[in-house]
LOPA-931729 format. One record per residue (C-alpha): residue in three letters; x, y, z. Coordinates in steps of 0.5 Angstrom, whole numbers, padded with zeros to 4 digits, always signed. Example, Ala and Ser with C-alpha at 12.3 -4.5 7.8 and 13.67 -1.06 7.14 Angstrom:
2
ALA+0025-0009+0016/SER+0027-0002+0014/
This chain:
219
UNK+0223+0215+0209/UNK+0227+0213+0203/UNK+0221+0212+0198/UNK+0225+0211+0191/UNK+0232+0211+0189/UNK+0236+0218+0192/UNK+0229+0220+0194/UNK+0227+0220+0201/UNK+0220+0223+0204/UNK+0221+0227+0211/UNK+0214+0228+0212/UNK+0211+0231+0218/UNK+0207+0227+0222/UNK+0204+0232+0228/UNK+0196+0234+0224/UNK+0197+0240+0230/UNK+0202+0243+0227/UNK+0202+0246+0222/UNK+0209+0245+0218/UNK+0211+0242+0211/UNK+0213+0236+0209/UNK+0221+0236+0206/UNK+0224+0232+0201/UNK+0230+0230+0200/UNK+0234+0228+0193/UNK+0241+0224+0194/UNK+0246+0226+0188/UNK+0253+0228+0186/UNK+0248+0234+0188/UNK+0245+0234+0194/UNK+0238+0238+0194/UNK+0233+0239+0199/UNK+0226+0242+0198/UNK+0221+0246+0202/UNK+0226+0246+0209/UNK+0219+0247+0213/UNK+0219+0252+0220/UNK+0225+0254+0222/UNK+0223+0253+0228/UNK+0223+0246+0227/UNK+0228+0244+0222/UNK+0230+0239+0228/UNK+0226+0235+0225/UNK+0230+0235+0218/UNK+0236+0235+0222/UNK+0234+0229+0225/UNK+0233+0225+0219/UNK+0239+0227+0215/UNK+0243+0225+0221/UNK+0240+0218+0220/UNK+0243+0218+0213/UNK+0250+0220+0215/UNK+0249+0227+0213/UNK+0248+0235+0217/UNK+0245+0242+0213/UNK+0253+0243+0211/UNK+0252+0237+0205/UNK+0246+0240+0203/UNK+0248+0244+0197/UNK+0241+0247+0193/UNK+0235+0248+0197/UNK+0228+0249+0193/UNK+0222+0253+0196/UNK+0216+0251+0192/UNK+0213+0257+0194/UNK+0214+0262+0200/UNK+0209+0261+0205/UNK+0212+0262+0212/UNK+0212+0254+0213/UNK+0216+0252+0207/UNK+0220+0257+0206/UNK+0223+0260+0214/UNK+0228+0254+0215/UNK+0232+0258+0209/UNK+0235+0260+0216/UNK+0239+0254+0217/UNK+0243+0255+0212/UNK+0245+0263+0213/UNK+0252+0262+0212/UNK+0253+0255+0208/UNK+0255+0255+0201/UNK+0248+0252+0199/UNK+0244+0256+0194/UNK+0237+0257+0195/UNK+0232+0257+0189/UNK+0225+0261+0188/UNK+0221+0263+0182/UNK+0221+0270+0183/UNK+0213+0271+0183/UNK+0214+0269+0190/UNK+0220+0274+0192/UNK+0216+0279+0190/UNK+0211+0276+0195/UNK+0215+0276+0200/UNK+0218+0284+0199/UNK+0211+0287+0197/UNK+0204+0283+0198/UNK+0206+0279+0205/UNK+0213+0284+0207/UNK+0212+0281+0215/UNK+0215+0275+0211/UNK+0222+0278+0212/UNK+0222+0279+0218/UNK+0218+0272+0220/UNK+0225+0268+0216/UNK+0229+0272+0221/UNK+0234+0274+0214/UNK+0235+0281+0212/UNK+0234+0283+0205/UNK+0233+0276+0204/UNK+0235+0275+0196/UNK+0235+0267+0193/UNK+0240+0265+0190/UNK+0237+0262+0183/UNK+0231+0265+0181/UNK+0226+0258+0178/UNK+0223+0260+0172/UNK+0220+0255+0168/UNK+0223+0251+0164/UNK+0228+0246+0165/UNK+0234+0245+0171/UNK+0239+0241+0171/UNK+0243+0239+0177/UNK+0249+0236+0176/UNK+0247+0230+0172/UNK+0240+0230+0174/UNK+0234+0234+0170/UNK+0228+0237+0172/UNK+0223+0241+0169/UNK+0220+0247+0173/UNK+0212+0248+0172/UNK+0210+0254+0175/UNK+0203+0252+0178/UNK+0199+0260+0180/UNK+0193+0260+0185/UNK+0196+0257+0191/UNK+0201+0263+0191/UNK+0202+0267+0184/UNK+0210+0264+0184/UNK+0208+0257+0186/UNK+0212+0252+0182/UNK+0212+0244+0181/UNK+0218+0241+0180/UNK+0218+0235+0176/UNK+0223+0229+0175/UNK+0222+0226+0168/UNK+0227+0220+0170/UNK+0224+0218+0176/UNK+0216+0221+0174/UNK+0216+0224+0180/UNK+0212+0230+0182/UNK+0213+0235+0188/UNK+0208+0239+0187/UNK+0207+0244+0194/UNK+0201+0246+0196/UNK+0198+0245+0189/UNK+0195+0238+0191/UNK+0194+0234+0196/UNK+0192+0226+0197/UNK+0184+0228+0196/UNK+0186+0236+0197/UNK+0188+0242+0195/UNK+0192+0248+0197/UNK+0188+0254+0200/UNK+0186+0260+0195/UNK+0185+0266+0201/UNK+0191+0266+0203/UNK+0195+0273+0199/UNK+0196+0272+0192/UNK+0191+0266+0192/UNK+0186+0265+0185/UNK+0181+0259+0185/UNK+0181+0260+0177/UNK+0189+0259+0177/UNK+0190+0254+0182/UNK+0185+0248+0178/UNK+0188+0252+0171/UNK+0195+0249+0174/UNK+0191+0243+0177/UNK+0190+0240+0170/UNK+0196+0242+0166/UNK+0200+0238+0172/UNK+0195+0232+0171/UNK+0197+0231+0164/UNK+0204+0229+0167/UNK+0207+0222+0166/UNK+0208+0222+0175/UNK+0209+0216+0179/UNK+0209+0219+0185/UNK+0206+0225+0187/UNK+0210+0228+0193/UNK+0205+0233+0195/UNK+0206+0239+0201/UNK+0202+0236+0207/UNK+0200+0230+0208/UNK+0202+0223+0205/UNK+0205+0221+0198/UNK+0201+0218+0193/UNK+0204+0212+0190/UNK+0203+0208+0183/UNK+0200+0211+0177/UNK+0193+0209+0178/UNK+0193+0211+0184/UNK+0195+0218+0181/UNK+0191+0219+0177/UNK+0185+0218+0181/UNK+0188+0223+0186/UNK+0187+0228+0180/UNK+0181+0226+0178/UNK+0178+0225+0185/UNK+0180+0232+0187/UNK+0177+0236+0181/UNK+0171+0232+0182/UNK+0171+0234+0189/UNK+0174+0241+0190/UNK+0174+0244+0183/UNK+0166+0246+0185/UNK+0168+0250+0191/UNK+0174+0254+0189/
């Protein structure tokens, strides 16, 4: 689904299925975030054949963080010359704190190739700033697109949600931390993990602010 220019939404659409939404941005660099299950990369496979496109054109993938359903599909491009991209908190996450990850990926001494730390990236001519965002997972990064006010946030926040806390690494405190500081931004569309995008700046911001009303309390 193309939600914006060079901005395209796979979003999972199976509730039974635990699996994240991907997304996709079209430039002289072609970067995919968060390829999901590598069980079912099918399903990005699918929708980049509908743009005329296969893995092979994808040359960075982002991992917002390093939970098995966003994170296995680095799988699909073992041998390609994409690069994969994760803040190094999340690496050691996987060494140390959930090892059992490395073996679930199916890559041996899995290593990215660019370690996301915060501050700004720049692909080609586009520029991104990386936001580290704790408390879902201890290296969990939003990556926010200034030019587009696009915000693809993980499992930080959700439409009327927000990401679990007792998973390894997990911290209440840091996630509404994160939570705020990401809600002063400038976003008109808020790509989140799971479930549906919220569009329009009002529409975000009382996302932002309903979801700490709602939740903050319980966390």
């Amino acid at each position: 689904m193309k939600v914006a220019e060079n901005i395209y939404a796979f979003l999972w659409p199976d509730p039974r299925v635990n699996n994240a939404n991907t997304y996709f941005i079209q430039g002289a660099r072609n970067i995919l975030i968060d390829p999901g299950h590598y069980q079912l990369f099918g399903y990005v496979r699918d929708h980049l054949s509908r743009l005329s496109l296969t893995a092979e054109d994808i040359d960075l993938v982002i991992v917002t963080h390093a939970h098995p359903d966003h994170i296995e599909g680095v799988q699909a491009f073992t041998g390609s010359s994409a690069l994969i991209a994760l803040h190094p908190a999340e690496l050691e996450l996987i060494k140390s704190v959930a090892p059992h990850y490395g073996s679930t990926m199916g890559i041996p001494g899995f290593e990215p190739q660019i370690l996301l730390e915060e501050g700004d990236l720049e692909v080609a001519d586009m520029f991104f700033q990386v936001i580290r965002t704790p408390g879902h997972s201890p290296g969990s990064i939003c990556l926010y697109w200034p030019e587009k006010k696009a915000l693809f946030c993980g499992d930080v926040i959700f439409q009327q949600g927000l990401g679990r806390t007792d998973l390894p690494g997990g911290n209440g405190g840091q996630l509404k931390e994160s939570i705020r500081r990401v809600a002063q931004l400038d976003v008109e569309y808020l790509f989140p993990g799971h479930g549906d995008i919220v569009a329009g700046s009002e529409s975000v911001r009382k996302n932002f602010s309903d979801v700490e009303t709602m939740w903050f309390g319980y966390i």
